[in-house]
N, C-alpha and C positions, 0 to 999 in steps of 0.2 A: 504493500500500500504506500508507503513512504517511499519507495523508488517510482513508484506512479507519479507521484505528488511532483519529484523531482525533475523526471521527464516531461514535463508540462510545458508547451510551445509557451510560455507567458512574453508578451510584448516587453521590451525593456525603453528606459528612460524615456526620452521624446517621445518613440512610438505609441508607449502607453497616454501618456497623457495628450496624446493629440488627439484622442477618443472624446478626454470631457470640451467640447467646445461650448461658446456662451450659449448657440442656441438648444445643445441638449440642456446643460446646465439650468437655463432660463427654463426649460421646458418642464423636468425635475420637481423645481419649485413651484412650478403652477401647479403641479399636482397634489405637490403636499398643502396647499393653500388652500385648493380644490376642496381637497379631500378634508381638511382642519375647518373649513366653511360648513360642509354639507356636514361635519357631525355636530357644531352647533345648532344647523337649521333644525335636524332631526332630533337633537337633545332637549330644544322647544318645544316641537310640533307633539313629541312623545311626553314632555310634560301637561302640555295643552290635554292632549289625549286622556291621559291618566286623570285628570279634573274633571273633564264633563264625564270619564263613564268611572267612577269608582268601584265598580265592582271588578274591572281587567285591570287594576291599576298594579299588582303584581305582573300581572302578565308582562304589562306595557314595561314595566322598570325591569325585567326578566330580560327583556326583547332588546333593550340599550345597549347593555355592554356589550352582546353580540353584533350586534348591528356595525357597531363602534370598532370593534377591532377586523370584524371586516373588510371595512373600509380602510381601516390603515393597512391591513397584507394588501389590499388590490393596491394602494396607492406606490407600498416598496415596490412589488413587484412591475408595476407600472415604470418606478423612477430606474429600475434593474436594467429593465428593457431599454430605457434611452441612454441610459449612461452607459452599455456593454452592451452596441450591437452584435460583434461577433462573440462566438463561444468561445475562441482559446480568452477573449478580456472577463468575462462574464466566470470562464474559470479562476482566473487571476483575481477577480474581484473576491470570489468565494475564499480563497487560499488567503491574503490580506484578512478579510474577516477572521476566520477562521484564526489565525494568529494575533491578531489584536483582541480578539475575545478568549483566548488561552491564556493572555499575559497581564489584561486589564480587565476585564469586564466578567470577571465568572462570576459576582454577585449580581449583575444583572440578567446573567442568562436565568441565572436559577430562579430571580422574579420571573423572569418572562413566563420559566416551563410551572414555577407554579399558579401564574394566571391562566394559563391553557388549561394544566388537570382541574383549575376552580371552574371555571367555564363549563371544563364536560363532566367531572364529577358532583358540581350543583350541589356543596354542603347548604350554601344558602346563594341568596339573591337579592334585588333591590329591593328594599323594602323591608327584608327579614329581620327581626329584631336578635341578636344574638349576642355570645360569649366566647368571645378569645383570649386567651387567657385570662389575664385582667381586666380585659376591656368589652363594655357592654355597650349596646345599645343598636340605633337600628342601620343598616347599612344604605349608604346613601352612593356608592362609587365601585366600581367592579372594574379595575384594569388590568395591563398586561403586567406591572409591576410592581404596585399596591392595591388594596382594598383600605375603604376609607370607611368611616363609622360615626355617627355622633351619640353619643352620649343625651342622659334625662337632664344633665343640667347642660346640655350644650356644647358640649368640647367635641371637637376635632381629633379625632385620633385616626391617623396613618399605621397601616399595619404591613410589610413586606412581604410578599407572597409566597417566598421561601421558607417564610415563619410557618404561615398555616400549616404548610403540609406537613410538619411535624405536629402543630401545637392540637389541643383537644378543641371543638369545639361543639360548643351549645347552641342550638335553635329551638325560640319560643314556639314560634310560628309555621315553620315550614312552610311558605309560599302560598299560607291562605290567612285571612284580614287579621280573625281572632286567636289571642293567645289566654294562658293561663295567667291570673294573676296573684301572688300571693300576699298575703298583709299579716303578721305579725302583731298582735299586741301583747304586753304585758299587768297580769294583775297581781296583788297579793296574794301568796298563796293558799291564803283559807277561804277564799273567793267562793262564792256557790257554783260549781260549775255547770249548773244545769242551765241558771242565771246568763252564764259567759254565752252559752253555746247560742241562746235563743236571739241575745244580741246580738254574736254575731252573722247570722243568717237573714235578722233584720235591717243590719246594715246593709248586706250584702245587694237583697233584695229590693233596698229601696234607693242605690245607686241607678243615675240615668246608665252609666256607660255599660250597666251589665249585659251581656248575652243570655237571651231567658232561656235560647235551648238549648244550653248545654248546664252540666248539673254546678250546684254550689255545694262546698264541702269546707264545715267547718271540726276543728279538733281542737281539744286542750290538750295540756302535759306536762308536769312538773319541769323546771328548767332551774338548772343554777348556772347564773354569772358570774363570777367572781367569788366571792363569798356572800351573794345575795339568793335568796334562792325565788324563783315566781313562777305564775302558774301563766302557762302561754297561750292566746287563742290564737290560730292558725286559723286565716281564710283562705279558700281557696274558689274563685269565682275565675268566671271566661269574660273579659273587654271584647264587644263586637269588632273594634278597632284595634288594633296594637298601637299604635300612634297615644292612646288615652291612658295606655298603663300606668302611669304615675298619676296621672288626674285621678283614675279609679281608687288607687291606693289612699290618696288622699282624703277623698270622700267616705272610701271606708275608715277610715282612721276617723275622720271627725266626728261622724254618726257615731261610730262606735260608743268613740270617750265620750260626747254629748252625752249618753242614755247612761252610761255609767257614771259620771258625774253625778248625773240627775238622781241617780239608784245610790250613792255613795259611797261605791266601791274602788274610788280612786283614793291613794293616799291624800290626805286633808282634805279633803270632799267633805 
């Protein structure tokens, strides 16, 4: 293979370069402009889309990233073709890559090849609310060399796509609207639990964001933190929307303590 590689007719000095002229050159960059235009337009038209029908709005953020890298393969292979009409340059171009990417760029291959397995292996998608490592929240960017995420208070987190494919990851949602939500509270532990439970299913039930067809599941269970010990109710209710999960949480939290206030089962209540 390596005496193949050797024997390669490759054009040398001048000759090679008298391949990129201004008008391939020029020609190149109209494509990648092209091409950097038209995923804007469709980065629009696809969010336009995803608003007036919300029920494909998965679909539609599904359908982006593909669409999107798409377009950049036809646009290289496009710019391949003008820059290296003949095949001995065309090889020569590959051979160049091919050693510039052994000697500088093997962190970016490996984003690359893990945007490609994200793409076809689908752990998740736009939209999907999820867990990488640390980092939660819903995924708003699907590229050849990151995946991008925001977080319930808003942050920006950049994730490298060579991470994923080792790291674990979590999905609330998997590619349909509604997820699971859970809500936490703490009481004293001599609490009535009969009391906790019925609060909370009332809470649960009387939140706007909940999903009425899918089931609500509440539990208690002794818990110590530290050296404090309480007795915990666990909600477990469905958000029609994932987008709403911390709102619902919310609301179930304030009903909650509201009724227990009311009941006196808060400390200094």
């Amino acid at each position: 293979m390596t005496a193949a590689w050797l024997q390669l007719p490759v054009p040398s000095g001048r000759a090679f370069w008298e391949y990129f002229t201004t008008g391939r050159l020029l020609g190149a960059a109209f494509v990648l402009i092209t091409a950097w235009l038209v995923i804007r337009w469709l980065s629009r038209l696809l969010d336009l889309l995803a608003l007036k029908a919300p029920q494909s709005r998965l679909f539609i953020k599904w359908a982006e990233p593909v669409l999107r890298i798409a377009i950049w393969f036809g646009a290289i292979f496009s710019c391949a073709g003008l820059l290296a009409p003949t095949h001995d340059t065309f090889l020569a171009l590959l051979a160049s890559m091919g050693i510039a990417i052994g000697l500088g760029a093997q962190d970016l291959v490996k984003n690359l090849i893990g945007g490609i397995v994200v793409l076809a292996d689908r752990p998740y998608q736009l939209g999907d609310r999820v867990k990488i490592g640390s980092a939660y929240g819903e995924i708003d960017h699907i590229g050849l060399r990151s995946t991008k995420l925001t977080t319930p208070d808003d942050t920006r987190v950049t994730i490298p796509n060579a991470n994923i494919l080792s790291a674990e990851v979590w999905n609330a949602n998997s590619g349909v609207l509604d997820c699971q939500v859970v809500t936490d509270l703490f009481l004293p532990p001599g609490t009535d639990p009969d009391v906790v439970l019925r609060t909370g299913y009332r809470s649960a039930y009387c939140s706007p964001y909940l999903l009425l067809r899918k089931p609500v599941v509440c539990l208690v269970a002794d818990v110590v933190e530290g050296r404090r010990q309480f007795l915990r109710l666990r909600v477990k209710a469905y958000v029609h929307d994932h987008r709403f999960e911390p709102r619902m949480q919310s609301d179930i939290t304030t009903r909650a303590k509201r009724e227990f206030a009311r009941l006196g089962l808060l400390p200094g209540g």
